[in-house]
C-alpha positions as CSV (number, residue, x, y, z in Angstrom):
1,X,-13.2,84.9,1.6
2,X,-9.8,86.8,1.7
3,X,-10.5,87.1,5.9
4,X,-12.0,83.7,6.0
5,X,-9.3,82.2,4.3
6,X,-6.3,83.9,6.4
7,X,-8.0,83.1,9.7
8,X,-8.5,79.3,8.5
9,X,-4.9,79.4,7.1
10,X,-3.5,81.1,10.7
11,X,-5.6,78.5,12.7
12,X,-4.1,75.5,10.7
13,X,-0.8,76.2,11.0
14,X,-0.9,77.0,14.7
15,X,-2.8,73.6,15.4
16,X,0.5,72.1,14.7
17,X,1.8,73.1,18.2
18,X,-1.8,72.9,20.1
19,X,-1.1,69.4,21.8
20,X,2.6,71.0,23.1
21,X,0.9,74.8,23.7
22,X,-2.1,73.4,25.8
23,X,0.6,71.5,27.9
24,X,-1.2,67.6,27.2
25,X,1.6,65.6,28.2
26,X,1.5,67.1,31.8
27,X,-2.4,67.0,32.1
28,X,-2.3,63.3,31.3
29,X,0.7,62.5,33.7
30,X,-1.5,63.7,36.2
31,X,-4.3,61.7,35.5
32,X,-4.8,57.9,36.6
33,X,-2.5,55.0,34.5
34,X,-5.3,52.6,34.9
35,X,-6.5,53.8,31.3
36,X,-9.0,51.4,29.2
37,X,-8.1,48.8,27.3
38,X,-9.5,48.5,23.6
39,X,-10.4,44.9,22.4
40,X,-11.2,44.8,18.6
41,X,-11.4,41.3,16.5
42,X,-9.7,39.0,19.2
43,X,-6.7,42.4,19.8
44,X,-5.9,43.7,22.6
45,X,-4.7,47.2,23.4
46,X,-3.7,49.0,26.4
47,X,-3.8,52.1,26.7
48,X,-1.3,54.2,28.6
49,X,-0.9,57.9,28.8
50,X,1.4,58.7,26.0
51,X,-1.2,57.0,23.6
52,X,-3.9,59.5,24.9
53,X,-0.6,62.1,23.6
54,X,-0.6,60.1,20.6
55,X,-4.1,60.5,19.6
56,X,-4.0,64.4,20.4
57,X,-0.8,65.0,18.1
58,X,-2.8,62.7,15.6
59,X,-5.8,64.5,15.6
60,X,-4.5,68.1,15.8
61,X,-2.3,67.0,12.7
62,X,-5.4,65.7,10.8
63,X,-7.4,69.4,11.8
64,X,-4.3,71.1,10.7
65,X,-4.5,69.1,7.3
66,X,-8.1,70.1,6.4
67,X,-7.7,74.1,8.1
68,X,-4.5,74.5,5.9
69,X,-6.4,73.3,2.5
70,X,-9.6,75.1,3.7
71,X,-7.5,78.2,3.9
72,X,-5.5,77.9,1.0
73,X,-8.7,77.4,-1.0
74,X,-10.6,80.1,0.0
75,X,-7.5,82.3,-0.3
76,X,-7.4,80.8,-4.5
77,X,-11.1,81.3,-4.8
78,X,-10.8,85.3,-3.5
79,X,-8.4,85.1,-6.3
80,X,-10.2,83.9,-9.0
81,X,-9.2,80.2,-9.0
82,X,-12.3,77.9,-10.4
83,X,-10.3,74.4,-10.6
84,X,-12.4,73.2,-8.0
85,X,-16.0,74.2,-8.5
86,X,-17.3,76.3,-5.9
87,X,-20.6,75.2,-4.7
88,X,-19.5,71.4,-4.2
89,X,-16.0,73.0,-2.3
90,X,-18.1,75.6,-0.4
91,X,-20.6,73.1,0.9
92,X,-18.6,70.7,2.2
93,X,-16.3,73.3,3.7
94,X,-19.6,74.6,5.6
95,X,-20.3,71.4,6.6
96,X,-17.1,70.7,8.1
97,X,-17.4,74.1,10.3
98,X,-20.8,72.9,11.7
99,X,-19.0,70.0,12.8
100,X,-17.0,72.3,14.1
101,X,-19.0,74.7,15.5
102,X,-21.2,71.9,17.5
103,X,-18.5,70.0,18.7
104,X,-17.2,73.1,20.7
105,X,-19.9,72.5,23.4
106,X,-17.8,69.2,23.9
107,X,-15.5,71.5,26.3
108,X,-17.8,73.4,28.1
109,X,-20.7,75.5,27.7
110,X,-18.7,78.8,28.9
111,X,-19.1,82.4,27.7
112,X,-15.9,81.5,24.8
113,X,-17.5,78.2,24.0
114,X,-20.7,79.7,22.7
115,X,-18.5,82.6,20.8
116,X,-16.6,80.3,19.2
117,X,-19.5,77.8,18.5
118,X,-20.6,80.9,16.7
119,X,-17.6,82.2,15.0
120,X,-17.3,78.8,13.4
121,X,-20.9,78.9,12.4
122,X,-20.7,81.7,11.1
123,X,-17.7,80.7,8.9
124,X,-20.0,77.5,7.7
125,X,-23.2,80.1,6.7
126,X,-20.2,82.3,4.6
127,X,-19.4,79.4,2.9
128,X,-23.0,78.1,2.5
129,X,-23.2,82.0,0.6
130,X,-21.0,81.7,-1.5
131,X,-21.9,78.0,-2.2
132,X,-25.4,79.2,-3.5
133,X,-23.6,82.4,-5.2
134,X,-24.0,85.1,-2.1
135,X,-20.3,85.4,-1.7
């Protein structure tokens, strides 16, 4: 869990910059500005490019969130920590990286899509271990 929780830890914290590092604002200049417009309960909504930024910095924050307290808890529990019980943490953990791990195939289906649909797997079936008291 000591390698588990530093990678988890690393990842988080570098999600923070993912929407600036992968360069989104200039992939969605480039797109059209005829975006969708959401209707919801007599709203309207337009949609223009720097919402599309929006929702990226959103949603990298939120990922950053979980992969910090994922990391940080698996880093306690190497260390003996038992405030949170381990088979309920561990299990939802390992559900989280099958999410994970299955939505990687929404980029692409290239050679580092399956190795890191499998790397993240892999961390879900090391939690699902030490959930059932293999770890």
């Amino acid at each position: 869990m000591i390698g588990a929780g530093t990678f988890t830890l690393a990842l988080g914290i570098a999600h923070l910059g993912i929407p600036r590092l992968v360069g989104y604002r200039v992939a969605l200049a480039a797109t059209r500005t005829d975006l969708r417009t959401l209707r919801l309960i007599g709203l309207t909504y337009r949609l223009r490019p720097d919402d599309l930024v929006g929702v990226t910095w959103v949603m990298s924050n939120a990922a950053s969130y979980v992969l910090i307290t994922i990391g940080l808890l698996d880093l306690a529990w190497a260390a003996g920590w038992r405030g949170l019980p381990i088979g309920l943490g561990a299990t939802w953990i390992a559900g989280w990286w099958m999410v994970r791990a299955a939505s990687q195939f929404a980029l692409g289906r290239r050679t580092v899509d399956v190795f890191l649909a499998a790397w993240f797997a892999g961390l879900a079936i090391a939690h699902l271990a030490l959930a059932f008291g293999a770890g």
